[in-house]
C-alpha positions as CSV (number, residue, x, y, z in Angstrom):
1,X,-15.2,-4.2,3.1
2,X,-16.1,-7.0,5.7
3,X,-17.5,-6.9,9.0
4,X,-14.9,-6.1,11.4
5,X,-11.5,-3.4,11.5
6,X,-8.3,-4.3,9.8
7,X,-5.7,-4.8,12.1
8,X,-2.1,-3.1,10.8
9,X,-3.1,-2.4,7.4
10,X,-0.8,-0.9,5.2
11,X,-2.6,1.9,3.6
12,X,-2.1,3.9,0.1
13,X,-1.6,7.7,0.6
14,X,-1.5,8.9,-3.0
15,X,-2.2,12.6,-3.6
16,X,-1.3,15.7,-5.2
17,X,-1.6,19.0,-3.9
18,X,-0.1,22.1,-4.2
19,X,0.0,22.4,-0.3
20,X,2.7,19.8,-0.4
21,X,5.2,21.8,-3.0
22,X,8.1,22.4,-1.0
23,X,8.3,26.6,0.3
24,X,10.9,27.0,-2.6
25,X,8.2,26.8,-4.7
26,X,6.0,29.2,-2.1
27,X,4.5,25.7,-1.1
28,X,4.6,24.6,2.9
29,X,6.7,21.3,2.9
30,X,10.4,22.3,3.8
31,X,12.4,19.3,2.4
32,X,12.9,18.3,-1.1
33,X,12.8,14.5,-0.3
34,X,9.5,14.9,1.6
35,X,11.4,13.4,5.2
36,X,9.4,16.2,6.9
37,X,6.3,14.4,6.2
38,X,5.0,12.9,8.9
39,X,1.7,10.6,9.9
40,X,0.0,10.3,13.4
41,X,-3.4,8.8,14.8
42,X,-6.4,11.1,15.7
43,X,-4.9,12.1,18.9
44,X,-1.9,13.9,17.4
45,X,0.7,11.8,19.8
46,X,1.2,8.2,18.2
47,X,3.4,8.9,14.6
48,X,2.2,6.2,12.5
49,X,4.9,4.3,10.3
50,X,5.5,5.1,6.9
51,X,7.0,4.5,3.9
52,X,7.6,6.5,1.0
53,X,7.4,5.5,-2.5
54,X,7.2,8.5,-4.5
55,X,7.7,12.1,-3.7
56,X,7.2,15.6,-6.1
57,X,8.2,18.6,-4.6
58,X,7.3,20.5,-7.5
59,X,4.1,18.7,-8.0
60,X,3.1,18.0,-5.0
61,X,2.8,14.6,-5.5
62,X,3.2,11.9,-2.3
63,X,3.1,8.6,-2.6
64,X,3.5,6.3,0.4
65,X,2.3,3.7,2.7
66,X,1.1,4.7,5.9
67,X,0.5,1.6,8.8
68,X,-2.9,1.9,10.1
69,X,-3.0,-0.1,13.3
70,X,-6.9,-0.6,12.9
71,X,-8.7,0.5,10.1
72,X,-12.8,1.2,10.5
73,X,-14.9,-1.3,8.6
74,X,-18.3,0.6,9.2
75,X,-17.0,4.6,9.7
76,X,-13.9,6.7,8.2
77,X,-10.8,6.1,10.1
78,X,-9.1,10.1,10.9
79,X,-5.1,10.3,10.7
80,X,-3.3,13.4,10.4
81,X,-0.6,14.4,7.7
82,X,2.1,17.0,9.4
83,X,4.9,18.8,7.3
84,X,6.7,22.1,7.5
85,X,9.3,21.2,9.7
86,X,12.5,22.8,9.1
87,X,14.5,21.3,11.7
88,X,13.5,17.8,9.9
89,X,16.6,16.8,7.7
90,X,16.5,13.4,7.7
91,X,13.8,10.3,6.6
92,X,11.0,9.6,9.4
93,X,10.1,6.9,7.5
94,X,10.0,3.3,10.0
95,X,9.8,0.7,6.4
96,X,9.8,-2.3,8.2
97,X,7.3,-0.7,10.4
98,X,5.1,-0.6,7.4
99,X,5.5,-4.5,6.6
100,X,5.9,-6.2,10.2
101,X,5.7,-10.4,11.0
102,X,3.7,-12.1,8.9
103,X,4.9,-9.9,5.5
104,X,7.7,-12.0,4.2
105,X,8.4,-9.7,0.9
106,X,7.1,-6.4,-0.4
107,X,8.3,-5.1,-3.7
108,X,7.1,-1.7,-4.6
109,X,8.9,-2.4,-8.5
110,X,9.8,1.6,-8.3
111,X,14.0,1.0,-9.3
112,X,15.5,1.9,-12.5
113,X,15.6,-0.3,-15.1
114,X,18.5,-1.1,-14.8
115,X,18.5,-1.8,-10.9
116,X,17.9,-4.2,-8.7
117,X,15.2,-4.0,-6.7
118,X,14.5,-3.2,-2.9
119,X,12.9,-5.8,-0.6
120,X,10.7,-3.3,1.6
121,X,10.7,-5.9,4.3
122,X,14.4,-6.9,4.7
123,X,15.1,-3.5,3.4
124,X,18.1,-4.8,1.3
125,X,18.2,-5.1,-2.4
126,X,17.0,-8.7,-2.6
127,X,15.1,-8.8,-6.2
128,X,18.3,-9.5,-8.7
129,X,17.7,-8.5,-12.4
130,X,18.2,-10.8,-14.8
131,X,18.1,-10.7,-18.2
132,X,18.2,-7.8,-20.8
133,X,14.5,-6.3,-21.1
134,X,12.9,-5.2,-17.6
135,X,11.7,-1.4,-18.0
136,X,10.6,0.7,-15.3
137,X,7.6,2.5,-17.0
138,X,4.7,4.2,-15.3
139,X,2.7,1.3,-13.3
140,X,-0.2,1.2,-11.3
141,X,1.1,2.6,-8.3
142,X,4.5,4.8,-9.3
143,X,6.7,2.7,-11.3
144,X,6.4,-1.0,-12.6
145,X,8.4,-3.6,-14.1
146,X,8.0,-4.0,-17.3
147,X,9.1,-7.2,-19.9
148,X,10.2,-6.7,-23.0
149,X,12.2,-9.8,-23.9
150,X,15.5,-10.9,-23.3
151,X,15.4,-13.2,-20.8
152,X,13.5,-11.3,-18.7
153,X,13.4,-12.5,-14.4
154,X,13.3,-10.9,-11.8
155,X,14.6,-13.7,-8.3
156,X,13.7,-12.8,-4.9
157,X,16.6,-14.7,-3.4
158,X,16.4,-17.0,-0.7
159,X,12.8,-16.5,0.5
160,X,12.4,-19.0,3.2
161,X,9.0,-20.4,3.2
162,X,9.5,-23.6,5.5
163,X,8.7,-26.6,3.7
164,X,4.8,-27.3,4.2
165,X,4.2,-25.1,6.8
166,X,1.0,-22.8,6.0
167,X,-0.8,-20.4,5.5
168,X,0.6,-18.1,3.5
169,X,-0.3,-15.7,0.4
170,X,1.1,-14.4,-2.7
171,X,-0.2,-11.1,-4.8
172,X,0.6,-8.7,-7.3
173,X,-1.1,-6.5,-10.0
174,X,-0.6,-7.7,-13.7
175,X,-0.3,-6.0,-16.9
176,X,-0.8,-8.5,-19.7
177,X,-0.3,-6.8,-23.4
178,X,-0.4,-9.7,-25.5
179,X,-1.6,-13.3,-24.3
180,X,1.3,-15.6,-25.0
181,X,1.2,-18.8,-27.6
182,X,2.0,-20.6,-24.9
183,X,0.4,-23.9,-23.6
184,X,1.1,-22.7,-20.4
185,X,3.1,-19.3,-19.5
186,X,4.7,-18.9,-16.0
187,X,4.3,-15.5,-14.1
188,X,5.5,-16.8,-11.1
189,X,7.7,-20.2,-9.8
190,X,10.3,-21.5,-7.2
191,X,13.7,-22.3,-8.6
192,X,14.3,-25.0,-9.0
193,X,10.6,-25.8,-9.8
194,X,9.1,-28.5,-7.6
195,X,7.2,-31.6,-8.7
196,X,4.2,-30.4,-7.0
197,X,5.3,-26.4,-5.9
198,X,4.3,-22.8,-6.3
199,X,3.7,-22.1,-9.7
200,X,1.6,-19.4,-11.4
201,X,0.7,-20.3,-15.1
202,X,-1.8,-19.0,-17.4
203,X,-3.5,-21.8,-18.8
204,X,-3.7,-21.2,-22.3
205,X,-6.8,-24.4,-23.2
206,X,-8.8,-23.2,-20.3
207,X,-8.9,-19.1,-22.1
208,X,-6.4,-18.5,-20.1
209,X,-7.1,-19.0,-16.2
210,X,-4.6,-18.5,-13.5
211,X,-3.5,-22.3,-12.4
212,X,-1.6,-21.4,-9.3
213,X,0.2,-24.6,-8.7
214,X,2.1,-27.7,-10.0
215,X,0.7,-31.5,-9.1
216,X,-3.4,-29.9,-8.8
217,X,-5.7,-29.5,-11.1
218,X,-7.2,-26.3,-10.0
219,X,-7.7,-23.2,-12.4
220,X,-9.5,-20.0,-11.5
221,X,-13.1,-19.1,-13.0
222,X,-12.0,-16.1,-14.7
223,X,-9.8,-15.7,-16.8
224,X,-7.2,-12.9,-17.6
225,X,-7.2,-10.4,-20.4
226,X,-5.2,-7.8,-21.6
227,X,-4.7,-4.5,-21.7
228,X,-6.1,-3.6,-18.4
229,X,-4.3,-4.0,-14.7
230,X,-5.7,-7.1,-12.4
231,X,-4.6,-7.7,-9.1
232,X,-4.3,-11.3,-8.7
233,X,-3.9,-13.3,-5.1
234,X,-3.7,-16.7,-3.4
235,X,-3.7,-17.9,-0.4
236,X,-2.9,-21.3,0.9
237,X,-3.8,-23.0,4.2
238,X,-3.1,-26.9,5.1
239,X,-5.6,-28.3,2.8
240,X,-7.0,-25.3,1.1
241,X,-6.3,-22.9,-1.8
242,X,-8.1,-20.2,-2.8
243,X,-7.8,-17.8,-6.2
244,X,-9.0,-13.8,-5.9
245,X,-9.1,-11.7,-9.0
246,X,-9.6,-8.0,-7.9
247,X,-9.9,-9.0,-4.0
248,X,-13.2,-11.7,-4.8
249,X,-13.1,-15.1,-4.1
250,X,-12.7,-16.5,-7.4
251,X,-12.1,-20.3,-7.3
252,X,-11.4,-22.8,-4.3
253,X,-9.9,-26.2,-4.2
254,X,-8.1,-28.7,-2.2
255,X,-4.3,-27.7,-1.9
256,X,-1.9,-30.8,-2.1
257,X,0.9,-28.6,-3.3
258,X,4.6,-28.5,-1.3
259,X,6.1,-25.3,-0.6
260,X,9.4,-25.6,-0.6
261,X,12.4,-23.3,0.0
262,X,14.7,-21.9,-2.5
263,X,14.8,-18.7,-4.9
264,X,11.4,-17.5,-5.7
265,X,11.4,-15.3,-9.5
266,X,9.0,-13.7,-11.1
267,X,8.9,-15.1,-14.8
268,X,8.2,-12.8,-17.5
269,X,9.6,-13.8,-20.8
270,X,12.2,-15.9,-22.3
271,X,13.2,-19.0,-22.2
272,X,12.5,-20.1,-18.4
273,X,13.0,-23.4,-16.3
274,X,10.3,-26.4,-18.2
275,X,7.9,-24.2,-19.6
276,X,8.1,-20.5,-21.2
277,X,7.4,-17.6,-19.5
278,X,5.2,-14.7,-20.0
279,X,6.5,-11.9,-22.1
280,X,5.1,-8.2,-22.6
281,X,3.8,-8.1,-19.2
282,X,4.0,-5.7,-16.2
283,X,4.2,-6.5,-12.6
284,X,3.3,-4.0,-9.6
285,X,3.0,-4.0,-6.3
286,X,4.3,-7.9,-5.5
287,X,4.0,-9.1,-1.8
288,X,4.3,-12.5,-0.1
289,X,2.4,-13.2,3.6
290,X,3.0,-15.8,6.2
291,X,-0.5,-15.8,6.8
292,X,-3.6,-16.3,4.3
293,X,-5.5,-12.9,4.2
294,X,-9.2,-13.3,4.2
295,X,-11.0,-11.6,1.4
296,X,-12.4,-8.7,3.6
297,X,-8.4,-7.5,3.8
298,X,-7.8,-8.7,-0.4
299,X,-10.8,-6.8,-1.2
300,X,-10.0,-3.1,1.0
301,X,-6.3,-3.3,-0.8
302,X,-7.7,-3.5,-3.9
303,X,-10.1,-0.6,-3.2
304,X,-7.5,1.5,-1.9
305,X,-4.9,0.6,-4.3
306,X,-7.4,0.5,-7.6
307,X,-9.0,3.7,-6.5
308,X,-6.7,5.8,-3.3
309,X,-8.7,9.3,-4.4
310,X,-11.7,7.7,-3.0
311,X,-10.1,6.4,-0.2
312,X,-8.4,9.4,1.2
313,X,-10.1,12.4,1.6
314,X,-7.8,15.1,2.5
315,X,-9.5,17.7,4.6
316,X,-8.3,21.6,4.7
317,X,-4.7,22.6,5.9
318,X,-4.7,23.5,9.7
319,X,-2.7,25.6,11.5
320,X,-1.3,23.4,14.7
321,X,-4.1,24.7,17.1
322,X,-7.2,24.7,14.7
323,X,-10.7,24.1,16.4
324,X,-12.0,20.9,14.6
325,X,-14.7,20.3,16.4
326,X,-15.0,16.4,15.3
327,X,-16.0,15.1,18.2
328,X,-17.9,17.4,20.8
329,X,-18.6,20.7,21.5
330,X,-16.0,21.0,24.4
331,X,-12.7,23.1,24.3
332,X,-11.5,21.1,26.5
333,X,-11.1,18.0,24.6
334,X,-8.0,17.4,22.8
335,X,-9.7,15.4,20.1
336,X,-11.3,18.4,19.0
337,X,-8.2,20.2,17.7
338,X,-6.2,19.7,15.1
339,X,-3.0,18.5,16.6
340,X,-4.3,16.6,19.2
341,X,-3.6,19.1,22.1
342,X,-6.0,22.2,23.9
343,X,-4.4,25.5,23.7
344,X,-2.8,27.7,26.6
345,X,-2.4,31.1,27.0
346,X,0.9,31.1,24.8
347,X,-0.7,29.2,21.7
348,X,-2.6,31.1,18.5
349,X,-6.3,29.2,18.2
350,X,-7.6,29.6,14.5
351,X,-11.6,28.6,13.8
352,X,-11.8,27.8,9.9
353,X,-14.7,28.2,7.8
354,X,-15.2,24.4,8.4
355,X,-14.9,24.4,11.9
356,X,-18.0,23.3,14.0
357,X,-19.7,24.8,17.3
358,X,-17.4,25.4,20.4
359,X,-18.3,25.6,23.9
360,X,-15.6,28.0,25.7
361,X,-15.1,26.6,29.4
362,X,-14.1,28.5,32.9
363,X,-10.3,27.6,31.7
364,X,-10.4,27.9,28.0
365,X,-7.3,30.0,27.0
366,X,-5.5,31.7,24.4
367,X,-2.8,34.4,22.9
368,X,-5.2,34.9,20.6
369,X,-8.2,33.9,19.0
370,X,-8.8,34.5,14.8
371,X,-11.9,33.6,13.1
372,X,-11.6,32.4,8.9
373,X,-15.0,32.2,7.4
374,X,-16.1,30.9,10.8
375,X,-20.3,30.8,10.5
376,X,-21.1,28.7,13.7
377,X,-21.4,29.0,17.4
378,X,-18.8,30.0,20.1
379,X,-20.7,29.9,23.3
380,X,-19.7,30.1,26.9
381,X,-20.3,26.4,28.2
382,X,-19.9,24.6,31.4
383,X,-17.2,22.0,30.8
């Protein structure tokens, strides 16, 4: 989406495949927790950050966040995926690499139920349960909070938003199984409320719209419905708010509202602080930004995250020193093999099935050279 690369994007990685079993189940990833998983760019040199969320080793199934430090608007962006690593016994994973200045919070809502919950960006436990009915049930990405009842909150302490100072912008994906009797039904507020503070209600006159704030008179054009995830955002500048349902610019408006420090929860159901809160609804995937993301980067996490299979397109397993051919004909270019490096006499060089023409050079070397369904053209070349 837009017209220009995404600059540190933090991108889904959600796939299953049996080549990431662990080799106790005859698979090729050697630890059970997945910590021998390991991201780089194109080159094979730079190790990207990660995070993971989920891992299978009997499935297969990773789930994570992978750091892209600039992510192609107008061509597929290449990263590599290594595992296999026996002497890897510990997490690679750099978190806060993931969710550097200007993230403020990232919750992934993936803790038991009966947990509180980790801040990805402080990297401490700083969402405090509250109440008797938040469930961790299936969500739209791994696990999700889910309300039941009870009192239900979940407070991200202490978030420290300075007072009027902007831009900034709030998201999460929402679950909404029944529509609440509610005049107006928080999903989100600062406690204590402010006069004229952060505040997502649905608007129960107006067929339900999001109303993002206290003190304004702004709703959203759409309005929510139930049974089906939306991924709901904000952002707020020094005069300007605008609403996105699904990463689109749904509704803009003047933005008078304070934003003040103090404990920031995520109302679900119960009783709540001056008006009732939202109950039998589920909450993924909630972030806060010091910085208000245009809808070019709203709209590519919603892609990713709404649809990661066709976002990632995981090509074959390669041995280290696999001839790729991606980028020119020339042995002699790093870029070409998987791995990032040109053989030497000592190293195995494997040409797969996929693998495009190769020119050979004057120094081209190898221990030895096998062919897999290989169909196109090694020459001798000049480079």
């Amino acid at each position: 989406a837009g017209s220009a690369n995404l600059a540190q994007f933090p991108f889904l990685v959600n796939l299953t495949d049996t080549d990431l079993r662990t080799t106790a189940d005859g698979w090729h990833v050697e630890n059970t927790q997945g910590f021998d998983i390991i991201f780089t760019s194109i080159d094979g040199t730079g190790t990207l950050n990660h995070e993971i969320e989920t891992y299978s080793a009997t499935s297969g199934q990773f789930v994570g966040w992978v750091q892209i430090p600039s992510l192609k608007y107008n061509s597929d962006t290449v990263i590599y995926m290594y595992y296999g690593n026996s002497a890897i016994t510990s997490s690679q994973e750099n978190v806060p690499g993931v969710w550097p200045a200007p993230w403020k919070s990232v919750a992934h809502k993936n803790q038991a139920s009966s947990s509180n919950e980790l801040d990805s960006v402080t990297g401490s436990m700083d969402y405090i349960k509250a109440g008797t009915g938040l469930d961790s049930i299936s969500g739209k990405i791994g696990f999700a909070r889910d309300s039941t009842g009870g009192g239900d909150v979940d407070y991200l302490k202490n978030l420290v938003l300075q007072k009027n100072i902007y831009p900034h912008t709030f998201m999460m994906w929402v679950h909404i199984k029944t529509l609440p009797p509610l005049a107006f039904a928080r999903l989100l507020s600062r406690e204590p409320p402010a006069a004229a503070g952060l505040d997502w209600e649905l608007d129960q006159a107006a067929g339900y719209q999001l109303r993002p704030w206290w003190g304004a008179a702004m709703n959203s054009a759409s309005t929510v419905s139930t049974g089906t995830w939306i991924f709901l955002a904000t952002t707020f500048t020094n005069g300007t708010a605008s609403i996105y349902f699904n990463g689109l610019l749904d509704a803009t408006g003047a933005n008078t509202a304070r934003n003040d420090d103090g404990d920031l929860v995520l109302w679900r159901s119960g009783k709540g602080i001056g008006r009732a809160m939202t109950n039998n609804t589920v909450i993924d995937e909630f972030r806060v930004c010091q910085a208000a993301l245009s809808q070019p980067y709203l709209r590519t996490t919603f892609n990713n995250q709404n649809n990661p299979s066709a976002y990632v397109t995981p090509g074959p397993e390669c041995r280290e020193f696999t001839w790729l051919g991606e980028y020119s004909t020339a042995w002699t270019n790093a870029m070409n093999w998987a791995g990032g490096q040109v053989p030497s006499s000592s190293n195995d060089v494997y040409f797969a099935a996929n693998s495009l023409n190769c020119a050979l050079a004057s120094s081209s070397a190898c221990k030895k050279l096998t062919t897999e369904g290989f169909t196109n053209v090694l020459s001798l070349g000049t480079n």
